[in-house]
C-alpha positions as CSV (number, residue, x, y, z in Angstrom):
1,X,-8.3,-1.6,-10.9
2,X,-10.5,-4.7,-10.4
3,X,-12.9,-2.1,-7.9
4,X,-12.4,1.2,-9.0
5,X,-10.5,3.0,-11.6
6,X,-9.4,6.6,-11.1
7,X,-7.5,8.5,-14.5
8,X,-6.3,11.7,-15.4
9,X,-7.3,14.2,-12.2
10,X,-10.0,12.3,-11.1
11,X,-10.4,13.1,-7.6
12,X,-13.4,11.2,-6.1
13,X,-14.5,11.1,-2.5
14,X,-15.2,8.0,-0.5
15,X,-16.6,7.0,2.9
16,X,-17.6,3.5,4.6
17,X,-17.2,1.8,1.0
18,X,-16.1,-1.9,1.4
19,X,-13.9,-3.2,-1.4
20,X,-13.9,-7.3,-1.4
21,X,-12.8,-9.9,-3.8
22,X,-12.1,-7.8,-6.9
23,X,-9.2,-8.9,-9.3
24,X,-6.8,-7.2,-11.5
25,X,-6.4,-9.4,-14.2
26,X,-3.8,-8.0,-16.2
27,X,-3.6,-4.6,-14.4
28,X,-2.2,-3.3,-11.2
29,X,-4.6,-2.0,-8.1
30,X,-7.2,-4.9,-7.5
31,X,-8.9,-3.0,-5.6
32,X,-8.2,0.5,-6.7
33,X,-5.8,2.0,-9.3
34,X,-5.5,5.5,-9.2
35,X,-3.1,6.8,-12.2
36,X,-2.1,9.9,-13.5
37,X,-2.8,13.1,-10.6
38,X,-5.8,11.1,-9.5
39,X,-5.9,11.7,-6.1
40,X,-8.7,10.1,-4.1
41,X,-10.1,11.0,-0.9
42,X,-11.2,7.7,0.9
43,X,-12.2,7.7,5.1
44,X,-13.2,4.3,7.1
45,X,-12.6,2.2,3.6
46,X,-12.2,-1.5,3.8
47,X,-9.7,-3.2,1.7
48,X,-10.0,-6.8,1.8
49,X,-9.1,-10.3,-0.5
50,X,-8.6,-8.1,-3.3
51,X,-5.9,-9.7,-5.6
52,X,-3.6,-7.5,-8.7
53,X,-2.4,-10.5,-10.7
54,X,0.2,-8.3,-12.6
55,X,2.3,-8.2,-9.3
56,X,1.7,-4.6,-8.1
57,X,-1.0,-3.3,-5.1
58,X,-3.0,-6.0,-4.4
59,X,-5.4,-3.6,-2.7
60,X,-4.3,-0.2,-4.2
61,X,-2.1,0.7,-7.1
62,X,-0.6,4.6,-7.0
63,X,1.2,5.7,-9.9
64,X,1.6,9.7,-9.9
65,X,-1.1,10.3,-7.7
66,X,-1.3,11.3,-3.8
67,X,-4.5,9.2,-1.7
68,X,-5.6,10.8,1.3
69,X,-6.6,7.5,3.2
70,X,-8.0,8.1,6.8
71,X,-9.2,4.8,9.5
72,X,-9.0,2.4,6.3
73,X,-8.0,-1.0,6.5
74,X,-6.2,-3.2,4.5
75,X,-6.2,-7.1,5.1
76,X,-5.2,-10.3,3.6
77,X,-4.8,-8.8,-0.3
78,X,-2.3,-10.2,-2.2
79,X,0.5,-9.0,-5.0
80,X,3.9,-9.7,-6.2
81,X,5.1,-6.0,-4.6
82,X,2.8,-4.3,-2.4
83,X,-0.1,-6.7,-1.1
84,X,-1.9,-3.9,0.5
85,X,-0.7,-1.1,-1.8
86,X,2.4,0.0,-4.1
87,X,2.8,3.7,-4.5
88,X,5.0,4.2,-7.4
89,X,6.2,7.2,-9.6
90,X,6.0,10.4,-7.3
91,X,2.9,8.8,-5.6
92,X,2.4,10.6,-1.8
93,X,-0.4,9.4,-0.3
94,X,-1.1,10.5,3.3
95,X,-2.5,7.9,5.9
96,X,-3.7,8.3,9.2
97,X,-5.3,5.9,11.4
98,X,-5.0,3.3,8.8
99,X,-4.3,-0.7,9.2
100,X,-2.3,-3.3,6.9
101,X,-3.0,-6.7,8.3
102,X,-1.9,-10.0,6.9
103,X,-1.4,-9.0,3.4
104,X,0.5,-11.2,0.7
105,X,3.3,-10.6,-1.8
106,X,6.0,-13.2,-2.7
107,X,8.8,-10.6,-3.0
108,X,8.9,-7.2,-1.6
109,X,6.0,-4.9,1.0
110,X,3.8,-7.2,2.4
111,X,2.0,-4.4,4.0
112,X,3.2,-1.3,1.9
113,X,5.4,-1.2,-1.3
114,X,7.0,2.2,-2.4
115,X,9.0,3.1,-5.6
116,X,10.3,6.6,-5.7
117,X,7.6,7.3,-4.2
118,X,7.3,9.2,0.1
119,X,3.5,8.8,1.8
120,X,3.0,10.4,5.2
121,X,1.4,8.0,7.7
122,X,0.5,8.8,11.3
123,X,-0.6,6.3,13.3
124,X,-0.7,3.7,11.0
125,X,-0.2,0.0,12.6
126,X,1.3,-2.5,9.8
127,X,1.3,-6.0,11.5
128,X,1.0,-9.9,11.0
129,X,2.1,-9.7,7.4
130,X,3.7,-13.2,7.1
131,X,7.1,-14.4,5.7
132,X,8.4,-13.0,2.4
133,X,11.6,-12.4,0.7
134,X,12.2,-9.1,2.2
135,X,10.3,-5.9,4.1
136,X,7.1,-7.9,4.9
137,X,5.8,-4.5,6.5
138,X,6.7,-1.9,4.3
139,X,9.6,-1.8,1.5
140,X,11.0,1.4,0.1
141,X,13.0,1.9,-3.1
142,X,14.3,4.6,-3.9
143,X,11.9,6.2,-1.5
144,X,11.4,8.3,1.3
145,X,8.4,8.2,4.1
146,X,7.3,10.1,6.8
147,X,6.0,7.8,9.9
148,X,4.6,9.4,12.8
149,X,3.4,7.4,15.8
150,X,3.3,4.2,13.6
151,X,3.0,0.2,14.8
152,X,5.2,-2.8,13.2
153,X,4.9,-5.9,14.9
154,X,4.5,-9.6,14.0
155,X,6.0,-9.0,10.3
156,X,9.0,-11.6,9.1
157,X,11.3,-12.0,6.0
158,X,12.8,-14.8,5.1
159,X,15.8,-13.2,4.3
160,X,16.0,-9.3,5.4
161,X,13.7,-6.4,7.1
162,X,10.9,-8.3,8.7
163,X,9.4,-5.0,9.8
164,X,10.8,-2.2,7.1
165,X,13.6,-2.8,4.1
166,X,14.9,-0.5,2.5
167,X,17.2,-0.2,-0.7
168,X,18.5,2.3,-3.1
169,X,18.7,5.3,-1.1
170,X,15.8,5.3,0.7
171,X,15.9,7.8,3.4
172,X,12.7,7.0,5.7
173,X,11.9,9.5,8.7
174,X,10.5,7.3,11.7
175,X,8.9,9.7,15.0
């Protein structure tokens, strides 16, 4: 994590914190990585320019851990998978009120990436992500979210699921 590093059960809370321009060299997260049952509570967080060169959660990396993310916003962070955060391994974060504008990958989840992995978001808004390969919103593998309430618009793909793709059994639950 370029910002902030969270291991092993580390559970730290986290209000009007601003995370800008941090790099993830040769790591994941480049704003925040959050591994192993770390489960960080974070409310009115901004998320933005923040860059994971290894490809996964420009903003925020999840592996095995569940973020509780309320009014945060996520804008113009860039990865391979996940420009505004990849949630992998069991990851279940919960979102609510939260924003993923004009975030960057060159493959797959502009706004939102998710590997085996099911967040809950109510009213979340994921729009303006531009042109990708595939699910410049949100893409799910393997995966299976809850979203209540919640805003795609102005997302494209170059080739499929502008707004949401989804692959390998993903089973998302849209309200």
């Amino acid at each position: 994590g370029g910002g902030m590093y969270n291991a092993n059960s580390s559970n730290p809370t986290l209000e009007n914190c601003t995370f800008t321009n941090n790099i993830a060299s040769n790591s994941s997260g480049g704003g925040m990585y959050n591994d192993n049952s770390s489960s960080p509570t974070l409310t009115d967080c901004t998320f933005t320019n923040n860059t994971a060169n290894d490809g996964r959660g420009g903003a925020m990396y999840n592996g095995d851990s569940s973020t509780t993310l309320t009014d945060c916003t996520f804008t113009c962070n860039t990865a391979t998978f996940g420009g505004g955060m990849f949630n992998s391994y069991n990851s279940n974060p919960t979102l609510t009120n939260c924003m993923f504008t004009s975030n960057v990958n060159s493959f797959i989840g502009g706004g939102m990436y998710n590997a085996s992995s099911s967040p809950t978001m109510t009213n979340c808004t994921l729009t303006g992500n531009p042109p990708d390969v595939c699910g410049r919103g949100m893409g799910n593998d393997s995966s299976s979210p809850t979203l209540t309430d919640c805003t795609f618009t102005n997302n494209s793909a170059e080739v499929s699921g502008g707004g949401m793709y989804n692959q390998n059994s993903s089973d998302p639950m849209l309200m």
